[in-house]
C-alpha positions as CSV (number, residue, x, y, z in Angstrom):
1,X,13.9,3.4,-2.0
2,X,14.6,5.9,0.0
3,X,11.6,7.2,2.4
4,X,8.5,5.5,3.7
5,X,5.6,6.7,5.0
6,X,3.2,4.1,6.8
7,X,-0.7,5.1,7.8
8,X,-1.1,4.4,10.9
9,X,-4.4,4.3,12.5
10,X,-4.0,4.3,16.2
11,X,-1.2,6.2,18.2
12,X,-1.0,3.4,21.1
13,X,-0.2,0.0,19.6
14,X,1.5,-0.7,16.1
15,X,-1.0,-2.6,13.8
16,X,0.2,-5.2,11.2
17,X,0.5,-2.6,8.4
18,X,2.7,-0.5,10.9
19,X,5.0,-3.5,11.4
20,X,5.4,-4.5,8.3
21,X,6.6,-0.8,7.1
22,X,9.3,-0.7,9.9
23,X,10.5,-4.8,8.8
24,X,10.5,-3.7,4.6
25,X,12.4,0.4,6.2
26,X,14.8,-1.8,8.2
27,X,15.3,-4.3,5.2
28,X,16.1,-1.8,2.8
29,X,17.6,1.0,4.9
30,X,14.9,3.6,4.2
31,X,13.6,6.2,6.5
32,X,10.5,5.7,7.9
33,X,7.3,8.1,8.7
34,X,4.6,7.0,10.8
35,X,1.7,9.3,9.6
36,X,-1.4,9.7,12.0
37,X,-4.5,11.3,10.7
38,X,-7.2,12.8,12.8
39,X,-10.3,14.8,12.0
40,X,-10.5,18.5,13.6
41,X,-12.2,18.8,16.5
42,X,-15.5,20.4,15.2
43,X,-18.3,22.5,17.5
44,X,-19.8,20.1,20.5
45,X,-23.4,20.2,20.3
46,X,-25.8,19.4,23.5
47,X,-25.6,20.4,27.0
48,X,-22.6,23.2,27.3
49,X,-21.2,20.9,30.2
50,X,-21.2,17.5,28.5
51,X,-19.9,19.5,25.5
52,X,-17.1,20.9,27.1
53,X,-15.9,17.3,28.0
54,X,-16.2,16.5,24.9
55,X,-13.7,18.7,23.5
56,X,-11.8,18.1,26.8
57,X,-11.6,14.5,25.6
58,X,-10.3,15.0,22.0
59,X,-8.3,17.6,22.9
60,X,-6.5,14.8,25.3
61,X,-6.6,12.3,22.5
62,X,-5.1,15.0,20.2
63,X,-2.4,15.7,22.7
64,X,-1.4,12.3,23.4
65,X,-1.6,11.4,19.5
66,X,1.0,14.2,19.3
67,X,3.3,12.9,22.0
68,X,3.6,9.0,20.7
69,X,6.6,10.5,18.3
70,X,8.9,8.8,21.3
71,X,7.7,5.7,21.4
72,X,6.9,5.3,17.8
73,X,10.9,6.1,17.2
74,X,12.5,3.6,20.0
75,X,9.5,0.4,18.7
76,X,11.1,1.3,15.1
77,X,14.7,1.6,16.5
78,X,14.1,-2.0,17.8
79,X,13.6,-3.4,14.7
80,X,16.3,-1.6,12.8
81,X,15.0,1.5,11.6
82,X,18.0,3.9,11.6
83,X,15.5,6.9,10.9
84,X,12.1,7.0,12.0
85,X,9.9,9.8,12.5
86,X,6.0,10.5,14.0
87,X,3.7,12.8,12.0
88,X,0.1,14.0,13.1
89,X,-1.9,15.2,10.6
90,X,-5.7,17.1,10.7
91,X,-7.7,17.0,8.1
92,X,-9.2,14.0,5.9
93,X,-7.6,11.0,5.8
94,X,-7.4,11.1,1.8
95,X,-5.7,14.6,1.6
96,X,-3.2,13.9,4.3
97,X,-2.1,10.7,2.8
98,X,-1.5,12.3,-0.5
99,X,0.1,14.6,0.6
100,X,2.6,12.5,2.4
101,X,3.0,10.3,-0.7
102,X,4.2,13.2,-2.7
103,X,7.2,13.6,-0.1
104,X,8.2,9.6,0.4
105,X,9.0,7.0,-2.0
106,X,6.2,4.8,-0.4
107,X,2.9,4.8,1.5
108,X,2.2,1.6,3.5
109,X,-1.6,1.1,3.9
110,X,-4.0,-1.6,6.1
111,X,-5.7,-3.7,2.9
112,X,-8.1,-5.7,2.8
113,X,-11.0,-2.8,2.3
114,X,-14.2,-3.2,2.0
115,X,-15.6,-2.8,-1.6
116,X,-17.3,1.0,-1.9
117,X,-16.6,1.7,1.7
118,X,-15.3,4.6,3.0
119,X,-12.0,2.8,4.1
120,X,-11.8,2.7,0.2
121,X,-11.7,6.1,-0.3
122,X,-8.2,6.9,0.6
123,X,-6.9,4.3,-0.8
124,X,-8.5,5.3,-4.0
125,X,-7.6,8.7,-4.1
126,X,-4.0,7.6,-3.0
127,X,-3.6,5.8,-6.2
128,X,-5.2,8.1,-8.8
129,X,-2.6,10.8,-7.4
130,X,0.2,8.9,-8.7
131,X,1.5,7.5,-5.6
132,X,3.0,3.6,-5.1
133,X,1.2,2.5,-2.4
134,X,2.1,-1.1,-0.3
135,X,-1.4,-2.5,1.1
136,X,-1.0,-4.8,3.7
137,X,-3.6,-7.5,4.9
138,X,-5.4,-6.9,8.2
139,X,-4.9,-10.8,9.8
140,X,-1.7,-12.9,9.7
141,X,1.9,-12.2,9.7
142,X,3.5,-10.5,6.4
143,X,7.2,-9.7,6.6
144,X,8.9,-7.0,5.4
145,X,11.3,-8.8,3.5
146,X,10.7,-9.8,-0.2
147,X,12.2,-13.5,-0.8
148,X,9.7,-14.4,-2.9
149,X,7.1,-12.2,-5.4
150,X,4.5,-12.4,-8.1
151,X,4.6,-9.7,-10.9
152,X,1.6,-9.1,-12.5
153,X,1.4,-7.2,-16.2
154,X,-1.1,-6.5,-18.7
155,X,0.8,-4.0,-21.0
156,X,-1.2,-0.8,-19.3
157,X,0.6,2.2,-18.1
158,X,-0.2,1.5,-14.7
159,X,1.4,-1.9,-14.9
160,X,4.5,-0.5,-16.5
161,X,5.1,2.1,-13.2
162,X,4.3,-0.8,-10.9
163,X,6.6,-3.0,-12.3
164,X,9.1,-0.4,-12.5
165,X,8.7,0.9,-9.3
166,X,9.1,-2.0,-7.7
167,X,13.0,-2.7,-9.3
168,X,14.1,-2.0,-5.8
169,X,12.2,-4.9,-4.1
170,X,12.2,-7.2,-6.6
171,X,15.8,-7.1,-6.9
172,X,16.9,-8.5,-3.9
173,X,13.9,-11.4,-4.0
174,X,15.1,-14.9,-4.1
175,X,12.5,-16.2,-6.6
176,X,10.1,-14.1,-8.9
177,X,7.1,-15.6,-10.9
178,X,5.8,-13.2,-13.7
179,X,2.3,-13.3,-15.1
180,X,1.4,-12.0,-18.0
181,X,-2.0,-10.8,-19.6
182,X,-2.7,-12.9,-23.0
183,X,-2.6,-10.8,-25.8
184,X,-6.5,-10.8,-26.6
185,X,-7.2,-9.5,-23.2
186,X,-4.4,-6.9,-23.4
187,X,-4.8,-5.7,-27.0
188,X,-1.7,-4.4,-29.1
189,X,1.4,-6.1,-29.1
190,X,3.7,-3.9,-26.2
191,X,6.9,-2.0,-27.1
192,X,7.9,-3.5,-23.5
193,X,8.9,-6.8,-22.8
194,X,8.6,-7.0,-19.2
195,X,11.0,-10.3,-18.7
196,X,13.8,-8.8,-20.9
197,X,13.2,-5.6,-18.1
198,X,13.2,-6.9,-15.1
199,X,16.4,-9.5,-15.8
200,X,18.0,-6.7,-17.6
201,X,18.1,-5.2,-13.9
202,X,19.1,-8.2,-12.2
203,X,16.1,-9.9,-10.8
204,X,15.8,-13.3,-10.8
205,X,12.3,-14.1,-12.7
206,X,12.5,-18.0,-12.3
207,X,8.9,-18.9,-14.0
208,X,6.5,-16.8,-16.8
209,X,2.7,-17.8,-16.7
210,X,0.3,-16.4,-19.0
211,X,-3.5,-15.1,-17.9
212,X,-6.0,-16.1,-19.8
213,X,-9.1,-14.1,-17.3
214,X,-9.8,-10.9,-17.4
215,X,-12.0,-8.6,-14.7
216,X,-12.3,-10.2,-11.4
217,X,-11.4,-13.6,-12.3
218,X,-8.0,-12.4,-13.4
219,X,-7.6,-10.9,-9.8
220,X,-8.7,-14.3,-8.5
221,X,-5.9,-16.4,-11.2
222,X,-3.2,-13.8,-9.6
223,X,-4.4,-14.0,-6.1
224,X,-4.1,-17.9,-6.3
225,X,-0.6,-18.1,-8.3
226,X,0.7,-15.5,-5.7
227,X,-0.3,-18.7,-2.6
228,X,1.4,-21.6,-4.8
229,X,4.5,-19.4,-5.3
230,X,4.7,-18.5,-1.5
231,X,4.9,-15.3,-2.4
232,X,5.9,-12.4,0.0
233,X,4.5,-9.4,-2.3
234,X,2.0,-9.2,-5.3
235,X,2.7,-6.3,-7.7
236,X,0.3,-5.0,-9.6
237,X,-0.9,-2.0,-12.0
238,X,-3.7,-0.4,-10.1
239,X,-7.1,0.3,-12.7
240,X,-9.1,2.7,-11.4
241,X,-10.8,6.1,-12.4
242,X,-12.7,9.4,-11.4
243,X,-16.2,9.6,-12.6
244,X,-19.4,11.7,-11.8
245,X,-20.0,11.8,-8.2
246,X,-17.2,9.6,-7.5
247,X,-14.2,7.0,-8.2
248,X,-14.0,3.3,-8.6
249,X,-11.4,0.7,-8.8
250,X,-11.5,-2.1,-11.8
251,X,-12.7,-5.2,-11.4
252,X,-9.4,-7.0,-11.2
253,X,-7.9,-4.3,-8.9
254,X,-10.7,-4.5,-6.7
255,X,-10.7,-8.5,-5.9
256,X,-7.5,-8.6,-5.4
257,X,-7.8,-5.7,-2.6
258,X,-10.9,-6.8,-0.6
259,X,-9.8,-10.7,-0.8
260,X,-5.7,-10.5,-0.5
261,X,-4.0,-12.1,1.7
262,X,-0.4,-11.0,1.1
263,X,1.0,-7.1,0.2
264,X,0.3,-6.1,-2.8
265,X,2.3,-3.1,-4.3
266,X,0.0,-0.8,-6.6
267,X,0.4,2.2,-9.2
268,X,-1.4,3.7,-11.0
């Protein structure tokens, strides 16, 4: 893992997501991206004076959002980022943050969203581009590195990328617990055995527990095997998909987003 990119929503303090992106850059010697994204100022409407302060005012914001590239790189620097960087971006948020996923290994992400809100949006789109995305939860302290981590896999594509994609974290954990979908809630047999992969490539799976839910009392099973294994990071395959009018996560996907209360590392 190489680059990461970390959504960050103000320019002035460095939110939990933000921190936790500069621990896991520092940990694993990546280069990191803080990525701001702000609307473009559109046409003031009212009074011509009122509207001229306005735009006076987020053309100030604008400014100053553009000039936190300083501080961004010497509050990295302090904890060990060798390589960090400040990006503004116009535009909405979901285009920019694809866009910067396509160009970084990683996109680091504020969880805990609200089901069918628009913070859900991004994140959505995020994943149904391709990208891995790292969503951290709003409240409490999650650090960026992986002792321990909970594996989750159902045989789906999805679950085969995040598992993969994940080699680089998982790799260094101390402890990790895998839990596998029974085979009536995940159809055929699988061509990939997901223990004989990840010990193949050195990590150190110390328990296998098989699911017996499905929907969103699966993401509840996974959500309370990832707090009895301590764990640091919950990977999982992201279900989601585009449909008229709009996109939705699955069930399982979607409890396990809006209730987490640790990282979880999604693909699609």
């Amino acid at each position: 893992m190489r680059d990461i990119v970390v959504h960050s929503p103000d320019f002035r303090h460095w939110q939990a997501s933000v921190r936790y992106a500069a621990q896991l850059a520092a940990d694993t010697r990546a280069g990191l991206t803080g990525l701001y994204v702000t609307a473009p100022i559109p046409p003031q409407a009212g009074p011509p004076q009122l509207a001229q302060e306005a735009l006076a005012y987020a053309q100030d914001e604008l400014q100053s959002a553009m000039l936190a590239g300083p501080s961004f790189a010497s509050w990295a620097a302090g904890l060990g980022v060798r390589d960090a960087r400040w990006q503004v971006a116009l535009g909405p948020a979901a285009e920019a943050l694809v866009l910067a996923g396509h160009w970084h290994d990683l996109v680091v992400l504020q969880g805990n969203v609200p089901p069918c809100s628009i913070q859900e949006r991004p994140v959505l789109e995020l994943l149904l581009s391709g990208v891995a995305c790292i969503l951290v939860p709003a409240s409490g302290y999650a650090p960026g590195r992986v002792a321990r981590a909970v594996v989750a896999w159902d045989g789906s594509p999805g679950a085969n990328r995040a598992l993969h994609g994940a080699l680089p974290l998982l790799a260094t954990a101390n402890a990790v617990a895998l839990l596998v979908a029974s085979a009536h809630t995940r159809g055929a047999r699988p061509a990939l055995d997901p223990l004989v992969h990840l010990r193949n490539r050195g990590v150190n799976v110390t328990s296998v527990e098989t699911v017996a839910e499905s929907g969103e009392e699966a993401g509840e099973h996974l959500l309370a095997s990832a707090a009895e294994e301590h764990a640091d990071l919950l990977v999982l395959g992201a279900s989601g998909c585009r449909r008229p009018g709009g996109c939705s996560f699955g069930a399982t996907t979607r409890a396990v987003l809006s209730r987490g209360h640790l990282p979880v590392y999604l693909r699609h």
